[in-house]
N, C-alpha and C positions, 0 to 999 in steps of 0.2 A: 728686280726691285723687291725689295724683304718688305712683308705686312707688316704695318705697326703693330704694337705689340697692345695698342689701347684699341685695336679694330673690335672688336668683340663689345666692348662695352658704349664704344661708340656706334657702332651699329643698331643699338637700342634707342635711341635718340633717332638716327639717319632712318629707321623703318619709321616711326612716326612722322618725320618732318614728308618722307618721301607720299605720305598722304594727302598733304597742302597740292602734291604736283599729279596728280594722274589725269594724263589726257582723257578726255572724253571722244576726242576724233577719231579717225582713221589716217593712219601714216601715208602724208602727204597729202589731206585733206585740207589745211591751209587756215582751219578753222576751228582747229581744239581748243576744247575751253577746260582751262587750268582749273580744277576744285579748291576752296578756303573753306577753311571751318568759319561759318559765321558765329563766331563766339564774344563779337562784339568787344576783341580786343582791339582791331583796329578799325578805323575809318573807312568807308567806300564801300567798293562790291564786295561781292564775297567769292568772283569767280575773275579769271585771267582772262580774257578772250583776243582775240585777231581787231587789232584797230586799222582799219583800210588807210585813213590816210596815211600813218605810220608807215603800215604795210608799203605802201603805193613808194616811197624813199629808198627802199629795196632794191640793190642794183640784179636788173634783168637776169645775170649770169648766175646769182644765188638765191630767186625768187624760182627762174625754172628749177634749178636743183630740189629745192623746197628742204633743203635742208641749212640749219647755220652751224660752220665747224669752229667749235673752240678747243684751241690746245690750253691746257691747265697740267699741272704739274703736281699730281695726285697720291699724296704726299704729305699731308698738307693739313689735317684735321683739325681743327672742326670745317675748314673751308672747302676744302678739295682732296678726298684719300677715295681709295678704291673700299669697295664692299666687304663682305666677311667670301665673298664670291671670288674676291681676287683681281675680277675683272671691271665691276662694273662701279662708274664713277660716283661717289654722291657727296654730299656736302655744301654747305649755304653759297657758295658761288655755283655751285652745279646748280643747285633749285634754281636760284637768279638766272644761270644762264637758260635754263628750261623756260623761265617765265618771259625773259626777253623774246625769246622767240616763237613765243605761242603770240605775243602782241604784237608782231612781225609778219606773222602769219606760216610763220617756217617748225621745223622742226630740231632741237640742240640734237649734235652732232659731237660730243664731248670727248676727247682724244686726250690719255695720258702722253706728256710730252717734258724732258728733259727742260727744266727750270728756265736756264743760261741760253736755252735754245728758240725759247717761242717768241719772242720780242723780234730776232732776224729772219725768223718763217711768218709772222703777221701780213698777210698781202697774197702770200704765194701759199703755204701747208696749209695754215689757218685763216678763216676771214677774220676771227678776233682774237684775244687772249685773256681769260681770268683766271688769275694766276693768284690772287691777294700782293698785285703789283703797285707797292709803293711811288704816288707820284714824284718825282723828281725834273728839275731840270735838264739832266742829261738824256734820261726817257724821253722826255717833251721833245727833245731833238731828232730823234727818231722818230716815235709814231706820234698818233693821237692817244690823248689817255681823260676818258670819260670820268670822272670822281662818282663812286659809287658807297663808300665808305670810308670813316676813317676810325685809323686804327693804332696804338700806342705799343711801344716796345716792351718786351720785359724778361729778366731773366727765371732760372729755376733751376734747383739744386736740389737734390735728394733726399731726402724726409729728417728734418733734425740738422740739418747743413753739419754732417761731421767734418768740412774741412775748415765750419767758422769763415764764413766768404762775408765779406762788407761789400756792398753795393757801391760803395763808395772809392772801394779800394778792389780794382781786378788783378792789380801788378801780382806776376808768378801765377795767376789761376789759369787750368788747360780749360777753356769754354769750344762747345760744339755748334757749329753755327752749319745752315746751308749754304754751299758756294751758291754766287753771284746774287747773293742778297745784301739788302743794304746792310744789315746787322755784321755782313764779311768785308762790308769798307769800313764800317764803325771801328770794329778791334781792330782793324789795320792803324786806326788813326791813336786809339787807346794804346795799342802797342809802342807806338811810337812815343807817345806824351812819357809812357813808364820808364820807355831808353832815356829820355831826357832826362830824367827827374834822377837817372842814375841808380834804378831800380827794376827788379826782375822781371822778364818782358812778359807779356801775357801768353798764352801759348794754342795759336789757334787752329781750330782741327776741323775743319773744310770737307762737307759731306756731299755727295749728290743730292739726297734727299734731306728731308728733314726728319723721317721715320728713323733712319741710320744716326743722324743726330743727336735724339731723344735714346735710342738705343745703348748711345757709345755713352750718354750720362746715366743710364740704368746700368750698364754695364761697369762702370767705373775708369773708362776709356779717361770720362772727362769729369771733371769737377762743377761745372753747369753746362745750361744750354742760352740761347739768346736769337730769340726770333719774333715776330709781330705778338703784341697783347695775347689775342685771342685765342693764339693757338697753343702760346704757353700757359694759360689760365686752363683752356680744354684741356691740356696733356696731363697738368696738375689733378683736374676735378676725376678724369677717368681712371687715373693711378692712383694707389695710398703710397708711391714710395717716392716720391715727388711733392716741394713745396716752391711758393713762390719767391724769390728773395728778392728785397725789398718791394716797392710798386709800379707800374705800368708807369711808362715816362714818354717825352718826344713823339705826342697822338701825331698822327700825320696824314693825308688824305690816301685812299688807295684807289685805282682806276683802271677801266676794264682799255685794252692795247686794242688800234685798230691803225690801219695802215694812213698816214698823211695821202696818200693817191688816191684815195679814198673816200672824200669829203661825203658822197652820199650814204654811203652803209654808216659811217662817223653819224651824222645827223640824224639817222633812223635809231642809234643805238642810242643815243643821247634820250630822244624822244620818247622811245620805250622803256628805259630805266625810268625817268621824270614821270610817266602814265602810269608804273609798279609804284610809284612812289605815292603821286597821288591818291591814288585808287586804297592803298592802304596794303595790299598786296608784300609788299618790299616789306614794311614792317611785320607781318605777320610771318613772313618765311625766315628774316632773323632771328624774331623774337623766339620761334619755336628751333633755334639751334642757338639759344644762351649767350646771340650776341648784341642785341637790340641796343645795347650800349654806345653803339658802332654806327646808325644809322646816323645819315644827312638827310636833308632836305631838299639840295638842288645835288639834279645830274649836270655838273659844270663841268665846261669843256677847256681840256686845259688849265687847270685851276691856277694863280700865280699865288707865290707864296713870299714873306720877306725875308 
C-alpha cells in the first residue's frame, strides 16, 4: 500500500485530534476514560467512559477478549489512512471507533483491511466495520449497518481544471475512483447514459485504494477523482494542486457493518454511538477533523431511504 502523498500534512490535524482519545486505563482494564477538551464546544461530558449497561450487551466471546476488532480500509483520509509511521491507523472513524469501545468497555483493535473485503469477513475477521460505508439497500441485505454519518459525493480536478471538465458533463473524462465503492457503480451507470446519448464513454480507472486514486489524478493518469464529500474536500484542503469541481451532491447516510447473526453486539453498538452522540463526544471528535458537517443525530439501525 503507497502512503498518501497528503500523509504529512494530514498528520498535523490527526496528532491533534489523536488528543480528544488518549486512554487513561490500563490495556484491558475495561475502564478507560477517553479525554475531551472541555472547550465548551460541545454538549455533555467532557470525557468518554465505560457505560455498564451498554457494556453488560457485549456478547461473552468479545467482552472476555476485551478487545473490539475493526477492519477499516486505511486509505481513506480524513476518515481512515495510516500515520506518517506507516503503520498505525488514525482518522475520525478510528477516533469514533476508539470511543465506541471505551463505552463498551473494550478496547479498538483497528486492522488495515482491503475495501471489497470487510463487509464478507464482518462476523468471522472482524466484529465490526468502519470503512465510511455508504448505506444501501444491497448492504442492508447482508449485515447490519448502524447510521453514524452522513456524507455527500463530490468530485476534484487539479488546480485550474486544465482539461475544462463540467460537472455536468463527464462523457470522454478518465475519472479515478476506489473499486467497490459506490461512486464505481455510479460511472458504471454515467458510463452507460454517455453510450446512449451516443457519446464518448467515460473512462474509469478502478484503484484498490483511494490513496492510488488521488495519486493517478496528481499524476495525470486521470483527469479527476470521485469519491465521499469529505475525503475529496480533505484531499483538496491538504494539497494546492487540487480543486473541487463543482459541489458536494447525493448526501447519503454512512453506517458502521456488523454481522445480522449478531443482533447483540448490533444493539450495543447502536447504543454506544447514540451515548457519543448525546454526551456531545461524537461531535467534538468530527468537529476537530473538519467534518462536523456530517453529523446526525440518531444512531438508526437500518436506516430506510426512498
Amino acid at each position: 500500500m503507497r502512503r498518501p502523498r497528503l500523509v504529512l500534512a494530514a498528520a498535523a490535524l490527526g496528532a491533534a485530534s489523536a488528543l480528544l482519545l488518549t486512554a487513561c486505563g490500563g490495556a484491558g482494564s475495561g475502564s478507560a476514560a477517553v479525554a475531551l477538551p472541555d472547550d465548551g464546544s460541545s454538549p455533555g461530558s467532557s470525557s468518554i467512559v465505560k457505560v455498564d449497561s451498554i457494556a453488560a450487551l457485549v456478547p461473552r466471546e468479545i467482552a472476555d477478549r476485551g478487545t473490539l476488532v475493526v477492519g477499516s480500509d486505511t486509505s481513506y483520509a480524513p476518515a481512515e489512512y495510516l500515520d506518517v509511521d506507516g503503520v498505525t491507523p488514525v482518522g475520525y472513524d478510528v477516533d469514533l471507533a476508539k470511543a465506541i469501545a471505551v463505552v463498551l468497555g473494550l478496547e479498538a483493535d483497528v486492522r488495515t483491511a482491503d475495501f471489497s473485503s470487510i463487509i464478507p469477513e464482518v462476523g468471522s475477521t472482524y466484529d465490526v466495520g468502519i470503512s465510511s460505508f455508504t448505506i444501501n439497500a444491497e448492504r442492508m441485505t447482508q449485515v447490519n449497518m448502524v447510521q453514524y454519518l452522513e456524507a455527500g459525493e463530490a468530485f476534484a480536478v487539479r488546480k485550474g481544471n486544465p482539461q475544462e471538465i463540467s460537472p455536468d458533463d463527464l462523457c470522454g473524462v478518465t475519472v479515478a475512483v476506489q473499486a467497490g465503492t459506490i461512486q464505481e457503480e455510479e460511472l458504471g451507470t454515467l458510463t452507460e447514459e454517455c453510450e446512449s446519448a451516443g457519446t464518448e464513454s467515460i473512462r474509469t480507472l478502478s484503484f484498490d485504494t483511494q490513496t492510488e486514486a488521488t495519486d493517478a489524478l496528481l499524476d495525470g493518469q486521470a483527469d479527476a477523482i470521485y469519491a465521499d464529500s469529505p475525503i475529496v474536500t480533505y484531499a483538496v484542503q491538504m494539497s494546492r494542486q487540487l480543486e473541487l469541481l463543482g459541489e458536494a451532491f447525493a448526501t447519503a447516510p454512512q453506517g458502521i457493518v456488523v454481522s445480522k447473526d449478531d443482533q447483540a453486539l448490533t444493539d450495543a453498538i447502536q447504543k454506544a454511538v447514540q451515548e457519543l452522540i448525546d454526551s456531545g463526544a461524537y461531535g467534538r471528535i468530527l468537529t476537530s477533523w473538519l467534518v462536523s458537517a456530517s453529523q446526525v443525530t440518531t444512531a438508526e439501525l437500518n436506516p430506510s431511504r426512498p
